[in-house]
C-alpha atoms as a printed R data frame, in Angstrom:
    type eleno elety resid chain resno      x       y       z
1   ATOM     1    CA   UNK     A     1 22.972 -25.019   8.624
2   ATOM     2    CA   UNK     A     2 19.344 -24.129   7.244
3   ATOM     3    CA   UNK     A     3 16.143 -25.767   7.038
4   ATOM     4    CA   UNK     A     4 15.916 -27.983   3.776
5   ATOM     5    CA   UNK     A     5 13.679 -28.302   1.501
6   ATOM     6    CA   UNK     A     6 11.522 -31.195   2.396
7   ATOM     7    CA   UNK     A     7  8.456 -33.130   0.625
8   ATOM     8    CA   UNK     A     8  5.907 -30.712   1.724
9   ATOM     9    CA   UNK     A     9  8.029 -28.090   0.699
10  ATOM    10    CA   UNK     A    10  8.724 -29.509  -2.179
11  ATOM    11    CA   UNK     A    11  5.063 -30.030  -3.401
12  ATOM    12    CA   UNK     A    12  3.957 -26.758  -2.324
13  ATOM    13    CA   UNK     A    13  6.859 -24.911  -4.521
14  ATOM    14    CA   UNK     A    14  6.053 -27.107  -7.265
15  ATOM    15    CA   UNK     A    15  2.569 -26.731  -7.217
16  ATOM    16    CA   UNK     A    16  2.775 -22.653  -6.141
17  ATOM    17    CA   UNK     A    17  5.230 -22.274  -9.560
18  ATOM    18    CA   UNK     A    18  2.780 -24.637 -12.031
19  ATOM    19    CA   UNK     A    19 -0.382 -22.637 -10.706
20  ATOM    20    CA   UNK     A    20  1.485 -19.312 -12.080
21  ATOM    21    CA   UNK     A    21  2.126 -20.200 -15.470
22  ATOM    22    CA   UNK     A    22 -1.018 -22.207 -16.484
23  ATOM    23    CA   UNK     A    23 -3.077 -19.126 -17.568
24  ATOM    24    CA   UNK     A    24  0.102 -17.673 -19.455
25  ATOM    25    CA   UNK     A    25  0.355 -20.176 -22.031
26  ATOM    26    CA   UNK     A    26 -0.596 -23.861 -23.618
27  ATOM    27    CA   UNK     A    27 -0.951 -27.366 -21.975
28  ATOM    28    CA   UNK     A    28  2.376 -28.065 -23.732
29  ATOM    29    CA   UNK     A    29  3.990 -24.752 -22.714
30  ATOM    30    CA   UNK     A    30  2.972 -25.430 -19.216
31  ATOM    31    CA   UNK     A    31  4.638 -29.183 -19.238
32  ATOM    32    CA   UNK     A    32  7.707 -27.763 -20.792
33  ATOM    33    CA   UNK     A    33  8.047 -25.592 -17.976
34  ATOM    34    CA   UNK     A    34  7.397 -28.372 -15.134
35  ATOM    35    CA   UNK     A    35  9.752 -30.553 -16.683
36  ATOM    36    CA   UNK     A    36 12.520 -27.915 -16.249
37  ATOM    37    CA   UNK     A    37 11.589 -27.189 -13.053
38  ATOM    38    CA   UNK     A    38 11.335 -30.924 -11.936
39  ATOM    39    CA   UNK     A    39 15.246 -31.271 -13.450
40  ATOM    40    CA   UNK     A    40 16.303 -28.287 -11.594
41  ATOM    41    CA   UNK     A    41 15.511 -30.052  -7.979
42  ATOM    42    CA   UNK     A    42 16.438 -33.548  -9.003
43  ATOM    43    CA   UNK     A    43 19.960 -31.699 -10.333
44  ATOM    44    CA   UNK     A    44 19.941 -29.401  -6.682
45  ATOM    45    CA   UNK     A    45 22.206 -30.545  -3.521
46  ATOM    46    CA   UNK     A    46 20.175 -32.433  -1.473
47  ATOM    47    CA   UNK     A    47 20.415 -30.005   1.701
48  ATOM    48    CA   UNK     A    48 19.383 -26.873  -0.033
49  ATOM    49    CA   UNK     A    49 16.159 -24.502   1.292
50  ATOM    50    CA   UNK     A    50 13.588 -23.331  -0.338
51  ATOM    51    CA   UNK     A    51 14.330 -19.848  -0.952
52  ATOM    52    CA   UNK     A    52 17.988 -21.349  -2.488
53  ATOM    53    CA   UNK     A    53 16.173 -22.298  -5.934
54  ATOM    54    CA   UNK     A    54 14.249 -18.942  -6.534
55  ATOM    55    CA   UNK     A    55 17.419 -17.378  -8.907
56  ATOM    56    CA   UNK     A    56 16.883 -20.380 -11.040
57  ATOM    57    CA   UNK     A    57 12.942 -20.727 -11.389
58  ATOM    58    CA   UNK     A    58 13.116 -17.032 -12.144
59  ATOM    59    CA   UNK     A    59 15.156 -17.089 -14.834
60  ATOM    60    CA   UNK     A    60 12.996 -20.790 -15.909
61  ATOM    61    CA   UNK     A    61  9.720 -18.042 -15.703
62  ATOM    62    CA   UNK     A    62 11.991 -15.565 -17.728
63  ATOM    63    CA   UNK     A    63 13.111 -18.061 -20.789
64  ATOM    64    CA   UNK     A    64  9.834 -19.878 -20.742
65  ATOM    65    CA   UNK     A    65  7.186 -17.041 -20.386
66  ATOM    66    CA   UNK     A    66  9.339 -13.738 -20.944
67  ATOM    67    CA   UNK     A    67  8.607 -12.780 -17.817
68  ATOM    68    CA   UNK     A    68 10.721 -10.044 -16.164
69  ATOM    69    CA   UNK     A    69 13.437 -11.145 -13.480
70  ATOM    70    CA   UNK     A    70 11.786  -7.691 -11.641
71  ATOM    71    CA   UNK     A    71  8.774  -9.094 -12.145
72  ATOM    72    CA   UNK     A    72  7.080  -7.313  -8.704
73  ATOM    73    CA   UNK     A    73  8.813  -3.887  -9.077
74  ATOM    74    CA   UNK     A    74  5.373  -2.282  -8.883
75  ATOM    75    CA   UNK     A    75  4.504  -4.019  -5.683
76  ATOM    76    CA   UNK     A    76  7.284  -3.316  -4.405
77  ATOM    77    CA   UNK     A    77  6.859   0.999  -4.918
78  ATOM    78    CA   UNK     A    78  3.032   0.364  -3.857
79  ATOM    79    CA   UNK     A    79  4.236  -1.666  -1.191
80  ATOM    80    CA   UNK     A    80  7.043   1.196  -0.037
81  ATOM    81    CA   UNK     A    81  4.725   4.079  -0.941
82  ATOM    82    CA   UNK     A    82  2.255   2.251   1.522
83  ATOM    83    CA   UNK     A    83  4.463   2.519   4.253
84  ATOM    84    CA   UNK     A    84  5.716   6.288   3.753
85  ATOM    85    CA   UNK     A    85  2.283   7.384   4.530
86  ATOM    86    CA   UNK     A    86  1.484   6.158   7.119
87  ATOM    87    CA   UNK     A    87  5.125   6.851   8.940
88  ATOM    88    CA   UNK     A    88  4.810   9.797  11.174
89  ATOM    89    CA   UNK     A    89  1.235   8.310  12.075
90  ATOM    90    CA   UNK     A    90  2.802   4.687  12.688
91  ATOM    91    CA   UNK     A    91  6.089   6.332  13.988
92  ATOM    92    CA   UNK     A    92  3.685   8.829  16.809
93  ATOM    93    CA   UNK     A    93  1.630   5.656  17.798
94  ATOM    94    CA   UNK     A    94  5.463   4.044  18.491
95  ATOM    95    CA   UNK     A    95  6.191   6.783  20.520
96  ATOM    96    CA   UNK     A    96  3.729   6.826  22.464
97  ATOM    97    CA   UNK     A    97  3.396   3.074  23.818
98  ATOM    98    CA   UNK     A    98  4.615   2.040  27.271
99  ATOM    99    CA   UNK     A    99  7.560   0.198  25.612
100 ATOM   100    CA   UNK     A   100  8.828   2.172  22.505
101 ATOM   101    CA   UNK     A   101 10.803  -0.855  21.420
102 ATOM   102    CA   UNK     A   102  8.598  -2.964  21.850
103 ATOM   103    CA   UNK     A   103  6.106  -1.281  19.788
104 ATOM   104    CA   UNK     A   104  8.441  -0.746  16.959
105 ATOM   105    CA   UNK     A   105  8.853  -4.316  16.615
106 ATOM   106    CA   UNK     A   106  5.226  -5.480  16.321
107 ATOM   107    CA   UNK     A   107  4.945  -3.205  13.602
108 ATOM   108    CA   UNK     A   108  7.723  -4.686  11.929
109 ATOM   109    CA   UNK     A   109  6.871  -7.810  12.053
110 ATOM   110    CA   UNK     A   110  2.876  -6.964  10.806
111 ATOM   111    CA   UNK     A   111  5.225  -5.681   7.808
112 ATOM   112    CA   UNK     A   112  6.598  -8.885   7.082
113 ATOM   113    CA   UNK     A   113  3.106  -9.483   5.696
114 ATOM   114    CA   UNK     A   114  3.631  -7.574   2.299
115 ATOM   115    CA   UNK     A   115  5.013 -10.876   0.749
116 ATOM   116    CA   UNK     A   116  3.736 -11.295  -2.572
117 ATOM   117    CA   UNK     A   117  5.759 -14.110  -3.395
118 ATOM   118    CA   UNK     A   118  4.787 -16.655  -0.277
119 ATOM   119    CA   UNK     A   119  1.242 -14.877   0.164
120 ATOM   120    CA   UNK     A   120  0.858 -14.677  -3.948
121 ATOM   121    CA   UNK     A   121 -2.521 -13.499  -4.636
122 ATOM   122    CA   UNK     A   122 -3.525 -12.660  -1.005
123 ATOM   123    CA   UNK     A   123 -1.593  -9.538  -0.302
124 ATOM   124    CA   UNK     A   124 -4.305  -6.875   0.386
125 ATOM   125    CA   UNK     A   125 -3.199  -3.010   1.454
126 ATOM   126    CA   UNK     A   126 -6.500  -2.751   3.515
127 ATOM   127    CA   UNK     A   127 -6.075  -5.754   5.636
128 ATOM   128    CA   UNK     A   128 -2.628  -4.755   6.821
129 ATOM   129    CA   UNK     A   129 -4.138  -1.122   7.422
130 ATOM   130    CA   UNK     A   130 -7.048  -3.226   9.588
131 ATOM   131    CA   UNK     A   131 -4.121  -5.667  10.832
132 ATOM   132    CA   UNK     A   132 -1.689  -2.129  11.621
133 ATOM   133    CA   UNK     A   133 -4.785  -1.145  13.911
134 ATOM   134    CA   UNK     A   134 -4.656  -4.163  16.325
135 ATOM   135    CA   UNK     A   135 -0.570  -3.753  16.226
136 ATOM   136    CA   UNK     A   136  0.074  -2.805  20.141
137 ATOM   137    CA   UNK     A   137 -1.814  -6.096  20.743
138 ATOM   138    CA   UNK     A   138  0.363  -8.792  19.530
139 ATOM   139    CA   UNK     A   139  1.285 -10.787  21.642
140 ATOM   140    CA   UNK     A   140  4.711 -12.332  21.054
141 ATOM   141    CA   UNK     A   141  7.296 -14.713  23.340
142 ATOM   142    CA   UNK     A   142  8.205 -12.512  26.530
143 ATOM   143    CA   UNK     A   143 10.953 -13.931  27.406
144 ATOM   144    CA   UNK     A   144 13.091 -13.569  24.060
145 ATOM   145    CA   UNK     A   145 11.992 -10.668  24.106
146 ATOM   146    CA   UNK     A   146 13.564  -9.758  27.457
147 ATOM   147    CA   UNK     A   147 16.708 -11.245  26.335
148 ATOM   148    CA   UNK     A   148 16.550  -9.588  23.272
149 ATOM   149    CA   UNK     A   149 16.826  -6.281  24.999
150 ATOM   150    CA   UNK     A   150 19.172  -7.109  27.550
151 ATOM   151    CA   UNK     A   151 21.914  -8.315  24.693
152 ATOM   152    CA   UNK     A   152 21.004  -5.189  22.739
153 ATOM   153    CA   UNK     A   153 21.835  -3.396  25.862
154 ATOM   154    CA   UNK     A   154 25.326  -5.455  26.138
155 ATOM   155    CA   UNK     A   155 26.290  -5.456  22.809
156 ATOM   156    CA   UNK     A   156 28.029  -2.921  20.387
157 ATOM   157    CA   UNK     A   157 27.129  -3.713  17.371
158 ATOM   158    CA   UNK     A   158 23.368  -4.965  15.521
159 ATOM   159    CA   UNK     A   159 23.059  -6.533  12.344
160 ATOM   160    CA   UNK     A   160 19.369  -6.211  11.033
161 ATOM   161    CA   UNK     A   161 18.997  -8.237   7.642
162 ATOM   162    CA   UNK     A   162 15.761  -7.266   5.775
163 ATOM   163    CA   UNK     A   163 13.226  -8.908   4.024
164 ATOM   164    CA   UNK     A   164 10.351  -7.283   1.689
165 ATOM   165    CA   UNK     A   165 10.473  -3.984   0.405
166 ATOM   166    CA   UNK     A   166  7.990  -1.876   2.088
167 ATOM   167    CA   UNK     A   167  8.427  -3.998   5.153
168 ATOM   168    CA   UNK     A   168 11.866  -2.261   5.527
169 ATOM   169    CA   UNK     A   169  9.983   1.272   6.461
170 ATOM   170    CA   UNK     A   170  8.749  -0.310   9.236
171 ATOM   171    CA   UNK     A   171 11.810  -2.184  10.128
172 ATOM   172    CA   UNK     A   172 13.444   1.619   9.858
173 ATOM   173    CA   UNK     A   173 10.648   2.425  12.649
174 ATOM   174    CA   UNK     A   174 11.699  -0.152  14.982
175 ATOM   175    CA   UNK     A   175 15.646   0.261  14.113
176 ATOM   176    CA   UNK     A   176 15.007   4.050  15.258
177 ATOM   177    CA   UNK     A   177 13.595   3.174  18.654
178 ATOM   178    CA   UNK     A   178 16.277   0.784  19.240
179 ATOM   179    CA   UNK     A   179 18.884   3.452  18.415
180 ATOM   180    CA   UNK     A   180 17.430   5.798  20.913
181 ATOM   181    CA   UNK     A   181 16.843   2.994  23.561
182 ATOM   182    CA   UNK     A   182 20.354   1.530  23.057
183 ATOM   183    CA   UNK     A   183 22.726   4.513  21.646
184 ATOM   184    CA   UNK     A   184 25.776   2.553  22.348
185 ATOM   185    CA   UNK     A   185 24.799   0.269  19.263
186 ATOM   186    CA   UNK     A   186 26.005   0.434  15.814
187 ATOM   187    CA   UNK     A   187 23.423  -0.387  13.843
188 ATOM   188    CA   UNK     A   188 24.017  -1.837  10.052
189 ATOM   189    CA   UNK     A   189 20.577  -2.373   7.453
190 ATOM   190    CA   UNK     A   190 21.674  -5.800   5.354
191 ATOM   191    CA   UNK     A   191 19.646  -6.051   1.533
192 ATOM   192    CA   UNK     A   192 19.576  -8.475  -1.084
193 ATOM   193    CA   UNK     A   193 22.520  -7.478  -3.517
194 ATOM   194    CA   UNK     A   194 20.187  -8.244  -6.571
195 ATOM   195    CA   UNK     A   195 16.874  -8.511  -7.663
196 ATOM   196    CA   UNK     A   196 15.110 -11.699  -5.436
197 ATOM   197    CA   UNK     A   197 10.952 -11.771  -5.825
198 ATOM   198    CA   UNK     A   198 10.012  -9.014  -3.912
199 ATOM   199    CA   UNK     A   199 12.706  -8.659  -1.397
200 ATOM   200    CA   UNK     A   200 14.435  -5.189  -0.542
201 ATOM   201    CA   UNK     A   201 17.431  -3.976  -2.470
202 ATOM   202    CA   UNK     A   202 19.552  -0.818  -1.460
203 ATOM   203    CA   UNK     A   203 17.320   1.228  -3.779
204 ATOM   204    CA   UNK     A   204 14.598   0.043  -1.709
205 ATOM   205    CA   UNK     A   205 16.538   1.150   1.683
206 ATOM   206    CA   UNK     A   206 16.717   4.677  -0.487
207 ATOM   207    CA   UNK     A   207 13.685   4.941  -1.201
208 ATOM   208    CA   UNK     A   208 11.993   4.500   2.793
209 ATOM   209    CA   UNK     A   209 15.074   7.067   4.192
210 ATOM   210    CA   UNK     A   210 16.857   4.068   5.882
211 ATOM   211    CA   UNK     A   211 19.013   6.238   8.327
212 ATOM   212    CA   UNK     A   212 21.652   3.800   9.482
213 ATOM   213    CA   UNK     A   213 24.464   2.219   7.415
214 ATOM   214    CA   UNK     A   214 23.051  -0.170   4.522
215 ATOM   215    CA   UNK     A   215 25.018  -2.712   2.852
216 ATOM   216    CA   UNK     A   216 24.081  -6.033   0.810
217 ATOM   217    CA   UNK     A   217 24.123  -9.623   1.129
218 ATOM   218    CA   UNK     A   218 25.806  -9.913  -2.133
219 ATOM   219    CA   UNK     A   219 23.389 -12.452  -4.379
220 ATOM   220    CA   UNK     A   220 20.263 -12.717  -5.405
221 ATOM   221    CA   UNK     A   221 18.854 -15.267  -3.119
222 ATOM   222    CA   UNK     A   222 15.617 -14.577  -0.251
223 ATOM   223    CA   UNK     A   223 17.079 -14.791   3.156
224 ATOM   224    CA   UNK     A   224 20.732 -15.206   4.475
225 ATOM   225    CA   UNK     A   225 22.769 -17.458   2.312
226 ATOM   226    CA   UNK     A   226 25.881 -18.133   4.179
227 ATOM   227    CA   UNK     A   227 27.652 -19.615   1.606
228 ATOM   228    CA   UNK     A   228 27.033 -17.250  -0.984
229 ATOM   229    CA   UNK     A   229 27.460 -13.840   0.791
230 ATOM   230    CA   UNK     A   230 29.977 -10.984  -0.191
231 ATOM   231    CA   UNK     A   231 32.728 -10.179   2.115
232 ATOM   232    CA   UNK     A   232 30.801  -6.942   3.501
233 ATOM   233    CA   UNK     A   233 28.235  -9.279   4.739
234 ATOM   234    CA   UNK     A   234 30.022 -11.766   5.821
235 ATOM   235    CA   UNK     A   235 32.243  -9.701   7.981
236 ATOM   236    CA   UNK     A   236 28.987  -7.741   9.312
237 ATOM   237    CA   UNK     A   237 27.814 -11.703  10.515
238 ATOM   238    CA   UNK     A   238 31.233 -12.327  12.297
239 ATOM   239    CA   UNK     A   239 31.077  -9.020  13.851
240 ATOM   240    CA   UNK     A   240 27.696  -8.400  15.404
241 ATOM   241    CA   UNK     A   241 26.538  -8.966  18.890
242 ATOM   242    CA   UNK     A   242 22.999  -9.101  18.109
243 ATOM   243    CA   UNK     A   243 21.299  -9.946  14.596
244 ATOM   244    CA   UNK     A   244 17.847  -9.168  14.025
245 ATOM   245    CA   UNK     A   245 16.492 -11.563  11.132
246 ATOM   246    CA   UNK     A   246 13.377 -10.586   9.190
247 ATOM   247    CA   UNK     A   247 11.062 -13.568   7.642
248 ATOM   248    CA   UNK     A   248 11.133 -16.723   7.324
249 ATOM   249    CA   UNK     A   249 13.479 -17.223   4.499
250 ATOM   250    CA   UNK     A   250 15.490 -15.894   7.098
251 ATOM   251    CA   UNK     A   251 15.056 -18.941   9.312
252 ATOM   252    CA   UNK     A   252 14.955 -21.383   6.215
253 ATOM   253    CA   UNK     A   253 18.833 -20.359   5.154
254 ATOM   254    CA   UNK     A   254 20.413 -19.371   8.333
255 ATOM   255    CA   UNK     A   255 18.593 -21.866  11.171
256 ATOM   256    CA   UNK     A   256 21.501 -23.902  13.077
257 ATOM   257    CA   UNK     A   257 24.164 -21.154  12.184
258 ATOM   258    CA   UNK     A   258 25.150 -20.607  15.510
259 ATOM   259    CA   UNK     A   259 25.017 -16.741  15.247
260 ATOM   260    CA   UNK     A   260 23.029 -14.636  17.878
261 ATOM   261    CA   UNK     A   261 19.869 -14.458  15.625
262 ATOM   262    CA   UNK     A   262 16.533 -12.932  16.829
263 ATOM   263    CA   UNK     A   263 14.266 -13.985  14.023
264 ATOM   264    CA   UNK     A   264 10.989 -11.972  13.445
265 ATOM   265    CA   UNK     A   265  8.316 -13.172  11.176
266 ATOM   266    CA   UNK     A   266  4.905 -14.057  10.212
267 ATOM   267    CA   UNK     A   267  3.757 -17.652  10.073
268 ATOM   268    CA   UNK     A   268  3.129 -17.901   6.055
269 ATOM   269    CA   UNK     A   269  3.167 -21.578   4.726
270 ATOM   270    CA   UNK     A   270  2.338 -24.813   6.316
271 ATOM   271    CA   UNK     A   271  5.159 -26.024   6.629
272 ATOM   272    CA   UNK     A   272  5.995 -22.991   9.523
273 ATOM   273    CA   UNK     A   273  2.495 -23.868  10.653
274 ATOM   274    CA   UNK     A   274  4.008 -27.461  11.817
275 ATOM   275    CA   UNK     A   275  7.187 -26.046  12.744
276 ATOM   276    CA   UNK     A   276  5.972 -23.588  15.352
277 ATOM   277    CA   UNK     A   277  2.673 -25.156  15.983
278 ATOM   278    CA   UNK     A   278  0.591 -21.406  14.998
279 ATOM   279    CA   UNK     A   279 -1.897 -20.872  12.450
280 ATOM   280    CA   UNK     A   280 -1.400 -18.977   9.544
281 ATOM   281    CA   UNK     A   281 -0.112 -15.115   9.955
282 ATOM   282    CA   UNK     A   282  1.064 -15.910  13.839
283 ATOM   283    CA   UNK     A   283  3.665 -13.110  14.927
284 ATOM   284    CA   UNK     A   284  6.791 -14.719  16.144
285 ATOM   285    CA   UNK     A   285  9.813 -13.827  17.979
286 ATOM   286    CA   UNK     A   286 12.275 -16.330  17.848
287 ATOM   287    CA   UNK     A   287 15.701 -17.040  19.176
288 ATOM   288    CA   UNK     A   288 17.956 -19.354  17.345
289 ATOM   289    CA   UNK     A   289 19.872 -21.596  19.785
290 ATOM   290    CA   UNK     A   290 22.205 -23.826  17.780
């Protein structure tokens, strides 16, 4: 019930984690740190995901290096700030598409692209304002997408669980256009119920004017994890007609949970490259089916 970690995975968390500490400190410092890190995934479950270890090689970066378990809080106000001026602009160019909806989710999903955690180094304000530009282009799987609306037409109730902060303006964009395309839905904004790299928290949902009911996943881990959710969220899974997943440690923790998920994402890491057979930063709509 979620995609483990696997060897390529592995090596590229490894690698991704050693690469960030060797300027901070000594040779020795450095080793210290990658022999705690090995121990952690030799001492891990063997069917755990990727984003399942990030509590624990925060807190490794936070006794080893002092660095601070908030450790992107200014991305993450650039990264909202970004967002909150360019709404009405973004929000008019929605509104005025051939498909509202439609519109409002390949914005979205272009916001899944302020990840400074999986795109570490890489994140860059003007290319998503270049990459915002070519939005109404994106081409994405049509048929999903048809049943996508047709079960948001059906259904009562939508669970939309974030990912990034900043990202969830534009997820409030979309969720907007499917409240006035759908008004029959209740609509419910999930969080991460602690600190987690760079991932949206309900001060985040403040901060971008989220207008529909926000609640949080309980822990501190990137994407959905079932087993360690708070009763709010758990009941909001069980409940929902429709869920609307945003990136992919979405799809890492919740694929095979046999909920009505819609993921939305960006291709970011190889091993999604293999997965889906798309190059790096491919939009995808995706339905899970078991």
């Amino acid at each position: 019930m979620s995609l483990s970690i696997d060897s390529q995975c592995l090596l590229c968390h490894m690698e991704r984690n050693i690469q960030l500490v060797r300027p901070l400190g000594t040779e020795e410092q450095t080793m210290a740190f990658a022999r705690d890190l090995m121990r952690m995934y030799l001492e891990a479950p063997a069917d755990v995901s990727s984003p399942w270890f990030n509590p624990q090689v925060a807190e490794l970066l936070h006794r080893h290096y002092g660095l601070p378990l908030d450790r992107f809080r200014q991305e993450k106000a650039e990264s909202n700030r970004f967002v909150l001026e360019r709404m009405e602009d973004i929000r008019s160019r929605i509104a005025r598409a051939e498909d509202p909806v439609l519109a409002g989710l390949q914005f979205a999903i272009l916001g899944n692209y302020l990840d400074f955690s999986a795109l570490r180094g890489q994140v860059s304000f003007d290319k998503l304002s270049d990459m915002l530009n070519q939005a109404l282009n994106m081409e994405l799987d049509q048929e999903v997408y048809r049943t996508f609306r047709r079960q948001l037409g059906e259904g009562k109730k939508l669970l939309y669980l974030t990912d990034n902060a900043g990202e969830i303006g534009f997820d409030r964009l979309f969720a907007e256009e499917i409240a006035k395309a759908h008004p029959q839905l209740e609509i419910t904004f999930c969080v991460r119920g602690d600190i987690a790299i760079n991932d949206a928290t309900r001060l985040d949902a403040e901060a971008v004017g989220i207008p529909f009911r926000v609640i949080d996943n309980g822990n501190n881990i990137p994407g959905t994890q079932l087993d360690r959710l708070g009763e709010e969220a758990r009941q909001a899974l069980a409940e929902s007609d429709v869920i609307l997943a945003k990136g992919m440690a979405n799809v890492e923790t919740m694929a095979g949970c046999g909920y009505n998920v819609y993921y939305a994402f960006l291709v970011k890491c190889q091993r999604f490259v293999s997965r889906y057979h798309k190059p790096l930063l491919t939009p995808m709509l995706v339905r899970e089916l078991g």
